[in-house]
C-alpha positions as CSV (number, residue, x, y, z in Angstrom):
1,X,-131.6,-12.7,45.6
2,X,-133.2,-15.3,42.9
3,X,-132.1,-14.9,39.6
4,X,-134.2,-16.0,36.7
5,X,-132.5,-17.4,33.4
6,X,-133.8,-17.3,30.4
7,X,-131.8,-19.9,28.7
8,X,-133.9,-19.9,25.3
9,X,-132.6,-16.4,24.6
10,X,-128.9,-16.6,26.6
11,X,-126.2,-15.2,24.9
12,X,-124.4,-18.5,23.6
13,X,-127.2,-21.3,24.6
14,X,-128.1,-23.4,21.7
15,X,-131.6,-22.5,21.5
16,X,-131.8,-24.2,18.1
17,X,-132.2,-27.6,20.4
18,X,-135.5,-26.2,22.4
19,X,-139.3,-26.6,20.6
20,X,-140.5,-22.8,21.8
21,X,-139.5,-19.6,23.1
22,X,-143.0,-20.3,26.0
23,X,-141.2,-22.1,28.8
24,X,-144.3,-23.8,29.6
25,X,-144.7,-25.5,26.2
26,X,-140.9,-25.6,24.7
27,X,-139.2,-29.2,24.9
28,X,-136.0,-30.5,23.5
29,X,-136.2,-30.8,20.0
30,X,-136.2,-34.2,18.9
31,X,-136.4,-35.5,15.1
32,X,-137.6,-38.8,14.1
33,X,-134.5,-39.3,11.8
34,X,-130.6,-39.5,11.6
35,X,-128.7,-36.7,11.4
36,X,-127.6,-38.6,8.3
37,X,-131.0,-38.6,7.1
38,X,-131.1,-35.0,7.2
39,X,-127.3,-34.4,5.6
40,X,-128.5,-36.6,2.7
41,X,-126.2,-39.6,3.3
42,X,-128.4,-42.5,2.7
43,X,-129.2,-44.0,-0.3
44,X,-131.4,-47.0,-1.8
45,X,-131.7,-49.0,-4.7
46,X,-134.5,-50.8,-6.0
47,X,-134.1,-54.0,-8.2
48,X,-136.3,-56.1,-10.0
49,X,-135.3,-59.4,-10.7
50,X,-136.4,-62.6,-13.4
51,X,-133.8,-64.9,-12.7
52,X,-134.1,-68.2,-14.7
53,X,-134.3,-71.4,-13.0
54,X,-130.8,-73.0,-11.7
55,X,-128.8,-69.6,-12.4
56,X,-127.6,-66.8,-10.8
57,X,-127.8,-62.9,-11.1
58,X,-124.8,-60.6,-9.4
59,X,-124.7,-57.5,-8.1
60,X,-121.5,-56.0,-7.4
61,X,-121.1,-53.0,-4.5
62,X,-118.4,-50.7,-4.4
63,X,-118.2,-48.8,-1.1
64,X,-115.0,-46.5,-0.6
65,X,-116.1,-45.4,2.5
66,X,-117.8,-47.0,5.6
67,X,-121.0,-47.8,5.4
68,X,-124.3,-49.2,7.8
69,X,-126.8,-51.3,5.9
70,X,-130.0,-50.4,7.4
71,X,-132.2,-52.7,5.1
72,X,-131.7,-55.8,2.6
73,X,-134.5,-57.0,2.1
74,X,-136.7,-58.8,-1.2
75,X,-140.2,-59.6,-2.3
76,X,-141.0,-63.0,-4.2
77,X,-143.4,-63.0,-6.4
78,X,-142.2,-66.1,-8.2
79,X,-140.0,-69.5,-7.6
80,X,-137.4,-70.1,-4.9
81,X,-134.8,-67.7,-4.1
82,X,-131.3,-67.6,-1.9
83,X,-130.4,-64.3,-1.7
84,X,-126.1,-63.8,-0.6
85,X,-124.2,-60.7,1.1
86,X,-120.6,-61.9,0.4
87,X,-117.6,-60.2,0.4
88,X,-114.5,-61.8,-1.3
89,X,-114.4,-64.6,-3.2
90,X,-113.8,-64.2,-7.2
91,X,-115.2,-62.2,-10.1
92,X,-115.7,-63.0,-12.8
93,X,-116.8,-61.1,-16.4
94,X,-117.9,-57.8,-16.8
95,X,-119.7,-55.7,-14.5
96,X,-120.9,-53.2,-16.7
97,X,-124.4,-52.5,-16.2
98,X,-124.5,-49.7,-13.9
99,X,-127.5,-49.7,-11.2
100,X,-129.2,-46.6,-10.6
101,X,-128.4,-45.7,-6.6
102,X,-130.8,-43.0,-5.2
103,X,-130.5,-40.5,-2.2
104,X,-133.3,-41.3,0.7
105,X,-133.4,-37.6,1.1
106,X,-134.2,-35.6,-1.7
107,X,-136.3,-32.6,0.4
108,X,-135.1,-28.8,-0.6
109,X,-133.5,-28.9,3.0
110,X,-130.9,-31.7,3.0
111,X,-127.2,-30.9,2.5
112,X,-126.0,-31.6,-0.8
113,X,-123.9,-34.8,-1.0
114,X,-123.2,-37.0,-3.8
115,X,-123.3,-40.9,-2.7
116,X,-120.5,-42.8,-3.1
117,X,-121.5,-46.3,-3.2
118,X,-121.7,-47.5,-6.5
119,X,-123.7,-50.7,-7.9
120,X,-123.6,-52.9,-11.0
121,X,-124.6,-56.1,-12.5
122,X,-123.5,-58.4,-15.6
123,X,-120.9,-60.0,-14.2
124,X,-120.0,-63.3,-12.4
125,X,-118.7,-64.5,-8.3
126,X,-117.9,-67.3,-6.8
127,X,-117.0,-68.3,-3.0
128,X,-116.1,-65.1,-0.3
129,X,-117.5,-65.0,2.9
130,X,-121.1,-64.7,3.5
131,X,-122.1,-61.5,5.3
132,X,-126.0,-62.0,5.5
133,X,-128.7,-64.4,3.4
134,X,-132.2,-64.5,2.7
135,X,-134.1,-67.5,1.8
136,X,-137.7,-67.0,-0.2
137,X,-140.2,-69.8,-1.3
138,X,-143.3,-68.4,-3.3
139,X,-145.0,-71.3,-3.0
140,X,-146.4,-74.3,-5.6
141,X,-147.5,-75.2,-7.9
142,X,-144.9,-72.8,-10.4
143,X,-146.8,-69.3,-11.9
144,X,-148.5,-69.3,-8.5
145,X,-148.2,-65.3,-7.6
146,X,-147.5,-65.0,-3.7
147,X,-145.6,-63.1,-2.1
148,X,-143.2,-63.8,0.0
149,X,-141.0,-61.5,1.5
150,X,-137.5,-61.6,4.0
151,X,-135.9,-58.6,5.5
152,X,-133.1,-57.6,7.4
153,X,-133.6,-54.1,8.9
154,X,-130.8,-54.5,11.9
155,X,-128.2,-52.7,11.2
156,X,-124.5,-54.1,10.0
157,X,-121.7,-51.6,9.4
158,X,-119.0,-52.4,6.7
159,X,-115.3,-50.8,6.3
160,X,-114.5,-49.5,2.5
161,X,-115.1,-52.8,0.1
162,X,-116.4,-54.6,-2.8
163,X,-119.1,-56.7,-1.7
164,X,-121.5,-59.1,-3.7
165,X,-125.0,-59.9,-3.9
166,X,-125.8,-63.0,-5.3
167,X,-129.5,-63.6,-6.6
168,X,-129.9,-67.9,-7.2
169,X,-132.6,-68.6,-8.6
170,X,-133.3,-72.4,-6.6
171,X,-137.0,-73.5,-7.7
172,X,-138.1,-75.3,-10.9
173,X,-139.6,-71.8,-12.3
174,X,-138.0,-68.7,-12.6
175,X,-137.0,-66.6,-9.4
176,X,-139.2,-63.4,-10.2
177,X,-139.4,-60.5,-7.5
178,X,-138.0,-57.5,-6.3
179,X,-134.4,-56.7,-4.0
180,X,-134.2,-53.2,-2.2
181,X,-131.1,-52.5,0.0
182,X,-130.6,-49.0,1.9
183,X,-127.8,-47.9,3.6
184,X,-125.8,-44.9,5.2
185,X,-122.6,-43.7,4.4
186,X,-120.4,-42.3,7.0
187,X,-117.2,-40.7,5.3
């Protein structure tokens, strides 16, 4: 005696992980995300930058939990740029002007969860470890518009920190462009 099983209606089979009830058309459900994506864990931030010739801009990160950085990345529109990850090092001033950090996620359907990585600029840093760099040229002669832009979309996974971005402006114009970074956190 053969017995047929049905597993797409079996008492206790996850039929949540099958495309259709037609066993000649149902496949293993498979989503073209992370499961993070979908719980609402990733977040972004989007920067735009003027920094004046032979200075520096900061950005200070504040993770209290670990987190993967799936993109840093920048678009130069204008100048020379070294772009710095660091983490140590010293601080200096007043970070006080508070960056706005969005959720990657914002459909009706992904869990509620408030990010925990805060970012803010105004301050200063010097020396730590560097983590990961970007180096931009736009291009001569100066006020010539072309972009040029460096990612780094492998992923790096950091333990609970303070961490430092540090925008140098290294051209004889200003450094003018755009810095995105995206991450997930895992709590």
């Amino acid at each position: 005696m053969v017995t047929v099983v049905d597993f797409y209606t079996l008492p206790g089979t996850p039929s949540d992980l099958l495309t259709s009830t037609n066993p000649s058309k149902r496949r293993l459900a498979v989503e073209n995300r992370d499961t993070c994506f979908f719980e609402g864990r990733q977040g972004y931030v989007i920067i735009e930058f003027d920094v004046p010739q032979d200075t520096t801009q900061v950005l200070k990160v504040v993770s209290p939990v670990n987190t993967i950085v799936q993109r840093f990345s920048s678009t130069l529109i204008l100048g020379a740029v070294r772009i710095e990850l660091v983490n140590g090092g010293t601080e200096g001033g007043t970070f006080n002007g508070d960056i706005d950090v969005k959720p990657v996620n914002t459909m009706t359907t992904a869990t509620p969860y408030d990010l925990q990585v805060g970012w803010s600029t105004g301050g200063t840093h010097t020396g730590g470890d560097l983590q990961d760099l970007l180096l931009l040229n736009a291009g001569s002669p100066a006020r010539q518009a072309r972009a040029d832009v460096g990612a780094d979309d492998l992923p790096y996974g950091f333990a609970p920190g303070t961490f430092y971005i540090r925008i140098v402006s290294t051209g004889d114009a200003n450094a003018r462009g755009v810095f995105r970074a995206r991450w997930e956190e895992k709590p």
